[in-house]
C-alpha positions in Angstrom: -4.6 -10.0 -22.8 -1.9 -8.4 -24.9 -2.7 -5.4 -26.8 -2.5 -6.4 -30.3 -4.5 -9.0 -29.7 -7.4 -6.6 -27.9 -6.7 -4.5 -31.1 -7.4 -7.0 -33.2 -10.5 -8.3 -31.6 -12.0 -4.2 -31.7 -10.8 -4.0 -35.1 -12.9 -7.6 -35.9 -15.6 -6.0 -34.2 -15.9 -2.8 -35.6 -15.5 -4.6 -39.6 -18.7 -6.8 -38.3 -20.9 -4.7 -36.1 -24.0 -3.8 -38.9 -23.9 0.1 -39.4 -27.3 0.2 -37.5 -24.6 -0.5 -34.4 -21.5 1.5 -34.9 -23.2 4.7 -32.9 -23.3 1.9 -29.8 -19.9 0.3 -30.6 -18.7 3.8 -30.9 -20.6 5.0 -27.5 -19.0 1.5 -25.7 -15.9 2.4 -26.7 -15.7 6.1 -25.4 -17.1 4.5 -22.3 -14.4 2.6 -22.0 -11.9 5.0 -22.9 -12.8 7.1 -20.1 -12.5 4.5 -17.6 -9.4 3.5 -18.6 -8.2 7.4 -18.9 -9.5 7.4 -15.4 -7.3 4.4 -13.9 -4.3 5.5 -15.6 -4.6 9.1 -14.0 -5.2 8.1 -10.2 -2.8 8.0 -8.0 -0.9 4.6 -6.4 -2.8 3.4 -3.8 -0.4 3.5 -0.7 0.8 0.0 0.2 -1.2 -1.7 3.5 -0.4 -0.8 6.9 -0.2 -3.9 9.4 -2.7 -2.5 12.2 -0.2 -1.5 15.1 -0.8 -4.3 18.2 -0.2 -3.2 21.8 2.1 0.0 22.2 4.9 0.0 24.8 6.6 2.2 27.6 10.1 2.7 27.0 10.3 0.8 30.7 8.2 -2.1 29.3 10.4 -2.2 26.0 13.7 -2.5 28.6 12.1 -4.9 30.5 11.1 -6.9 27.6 14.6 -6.9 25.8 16.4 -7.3 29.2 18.4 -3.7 28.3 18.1 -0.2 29.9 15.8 2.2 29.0 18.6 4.6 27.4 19.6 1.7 25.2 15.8 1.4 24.2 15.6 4.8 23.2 18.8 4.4 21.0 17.3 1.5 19.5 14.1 3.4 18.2 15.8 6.4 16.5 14.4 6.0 13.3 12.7 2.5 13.5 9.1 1.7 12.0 8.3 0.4 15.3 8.7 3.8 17.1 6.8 6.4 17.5 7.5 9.7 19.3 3.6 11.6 19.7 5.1 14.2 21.0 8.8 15.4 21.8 9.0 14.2 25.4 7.1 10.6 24.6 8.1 7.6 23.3 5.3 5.1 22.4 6.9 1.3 20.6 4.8 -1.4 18.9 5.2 -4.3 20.6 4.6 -7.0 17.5 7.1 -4.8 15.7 9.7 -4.5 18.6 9.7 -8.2 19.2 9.9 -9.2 15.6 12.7 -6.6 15.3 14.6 -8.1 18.8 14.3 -11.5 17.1 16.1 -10.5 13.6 19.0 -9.6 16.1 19.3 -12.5 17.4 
């Protein structure tokens, strides 16, 4: 709905309502003032996450891709599909590595 529209529609209700119903038009409009002062103050919701499928060894990764497991660890420096839990571990997604081995080709 486009706004001057909406504002004309309020405006053709406010000229109508009998004055025995301004004090409810007034209270339904406040209502909805707040809700939409509400919506416009939260914050973006963050976009969906695909829920992460089967994680991988480095080793599976390498077997999987028919490369060594250096090159696999090259590969996931700063890929989605990576993820490093701690310094000395290197978990992959598999649905994401695949999809990602597949774009290469």
């Amino acid at each position: 709905m486009s706004g001057s529209r909406l504002r004309d529609q309020l405006s053709q209700l406010v000229a109508e309502a009998p004055p025995t119903e301004l004090p409810s038009v007034l209270g339904a409009l406040e209502t909805a003032r707040a809700a939409a002062w509400a919506r416009l103050t939260l914050p973006a919701a963050p976009p969906p996450r695909a829920p992460a499928g089967r994680w991988l060894t480095p080793q599976e990764a390498a077997e999987i891709s028919r490369a060594s497991k250096r090159q696999v660890y090259e590969w996931a420096m700063g890929k989605a599909w990576a993820r490093r839990p701690s310094r000395r571990k290197l978990l992959i997604d598999e649905s994401g590595f695949r999809a990602w081995l597949a774009s290469r080709a």
